[in-house]
C-alpha positions in Angstrom: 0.0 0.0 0.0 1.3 3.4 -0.9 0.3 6.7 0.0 1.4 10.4 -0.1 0.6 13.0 2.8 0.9 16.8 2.2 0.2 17.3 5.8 0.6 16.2 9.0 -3.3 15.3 9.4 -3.1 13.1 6.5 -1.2 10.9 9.0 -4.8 9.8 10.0 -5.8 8.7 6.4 -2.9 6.5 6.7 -3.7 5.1 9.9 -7.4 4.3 8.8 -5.9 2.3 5.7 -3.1 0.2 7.7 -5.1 -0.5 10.9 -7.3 -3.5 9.2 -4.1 -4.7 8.2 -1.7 -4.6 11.0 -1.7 -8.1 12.3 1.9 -8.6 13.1 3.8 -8.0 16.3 6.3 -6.3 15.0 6.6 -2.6 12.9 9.7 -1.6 11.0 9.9 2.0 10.5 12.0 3.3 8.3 12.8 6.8 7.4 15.6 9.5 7.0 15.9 11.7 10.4 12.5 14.1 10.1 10.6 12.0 8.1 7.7 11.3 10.4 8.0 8.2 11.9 7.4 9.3 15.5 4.5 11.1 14.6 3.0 8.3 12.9 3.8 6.6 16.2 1.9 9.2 17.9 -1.4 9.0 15.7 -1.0 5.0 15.7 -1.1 4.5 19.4 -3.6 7.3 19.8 -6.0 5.1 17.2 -5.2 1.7 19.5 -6.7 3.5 22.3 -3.4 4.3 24.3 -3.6 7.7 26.2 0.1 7.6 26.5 2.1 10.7 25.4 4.7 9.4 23.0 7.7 10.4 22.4 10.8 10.1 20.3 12.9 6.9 21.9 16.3 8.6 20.5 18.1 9.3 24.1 16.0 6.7 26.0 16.0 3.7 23.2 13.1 2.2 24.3 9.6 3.8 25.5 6.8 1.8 26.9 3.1 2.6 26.5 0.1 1.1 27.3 -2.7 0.0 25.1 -6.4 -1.7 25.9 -4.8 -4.6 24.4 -1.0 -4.6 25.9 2.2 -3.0 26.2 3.5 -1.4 23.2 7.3 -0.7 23.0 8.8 1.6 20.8 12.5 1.4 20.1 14.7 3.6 18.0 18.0 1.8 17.3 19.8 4.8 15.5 22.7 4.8 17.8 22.9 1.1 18.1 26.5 0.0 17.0 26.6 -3.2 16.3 24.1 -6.2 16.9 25.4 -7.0 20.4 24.1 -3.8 21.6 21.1 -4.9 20.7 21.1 -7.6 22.6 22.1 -5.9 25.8 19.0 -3.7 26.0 16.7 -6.5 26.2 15.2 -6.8 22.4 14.1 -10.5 22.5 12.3 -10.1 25.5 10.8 -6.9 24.6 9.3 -8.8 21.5 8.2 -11.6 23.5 5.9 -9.4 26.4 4.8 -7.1 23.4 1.2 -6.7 21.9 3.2 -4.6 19.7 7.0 -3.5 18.8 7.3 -0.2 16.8 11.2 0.0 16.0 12.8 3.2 13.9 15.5 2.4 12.3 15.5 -1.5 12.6 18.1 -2.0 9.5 21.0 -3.3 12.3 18.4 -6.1 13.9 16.5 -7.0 10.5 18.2 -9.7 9.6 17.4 -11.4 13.1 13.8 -10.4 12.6 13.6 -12.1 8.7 11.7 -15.4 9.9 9.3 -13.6 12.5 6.4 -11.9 10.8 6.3 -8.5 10.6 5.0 -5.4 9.0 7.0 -2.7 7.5 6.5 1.4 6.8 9.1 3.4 4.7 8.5 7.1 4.7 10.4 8.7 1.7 10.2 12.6 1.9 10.8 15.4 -1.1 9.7 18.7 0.6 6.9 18.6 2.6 5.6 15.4 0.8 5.9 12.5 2.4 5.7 9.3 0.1 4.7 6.2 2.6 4.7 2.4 1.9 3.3 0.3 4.0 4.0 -4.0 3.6 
């Protein structure tokens, strides 16, 4: 699925489109720095029924919310090195207490994550566009 957003309400269109759909445990995010993925966080747990106030994990790594149907962790693994560091914080057992994992940046932990099913969301920008596709 494909769409393009002009602005940042349009994040909702998106939302309504990929909610149906969203039956995996797991959300890659993928995006250049600015390219919305935290604010798609924001509308996504909003829509799940969390209350939470979400945040960008950048500094913290990992931020927990709460949903009606579980814990939602959303991890941004920018800084992340190499895979060991990955490791160290936890991952596998934040995937298996999860409802739902929303990870930014999951290119250095994808390859462990190939046989589990997932979704994933790549946000392209040019200008204020913001091209998104959604598998």
């Amino acid at each position: 699925m494909q769409f393009k957003i002009h602005k940042i309400e349009e994040w909702q269109n998106v939302i309504d489109e990929i909610l149906p759909k969203l039956q995996h445990p797991i959300l890659l995010l993928k995006g250049n720095l600015g390219a919305g993925k935290t604010t798609f966080t924001q509308y996504l747990l909003k829509n799940l029924g969390s209350s939470d106030e979400v945040s960008s994990p950048t500094y913290a790594i990992v931020n927990e919310y709460h949903s009606p149907n579980g814990k939602i962790f959303h991890f941004d693994l920018y800084r992340m090195k190499n895979i060991g560091e990955v490791y160290d914080i936890g991952i596998e057992e934040y995937l298996d207490n999860a409802a739902l994992c929303i990870i930014e940046w999951p290119e250095i932990y994808e390859q462990e994550l190939a046989d589990l099913p997932h979704h994933e969301m790549t946000i392209e920008t040019s200008g204020t566009e913001r091209t998104v596709d959604f598998r």
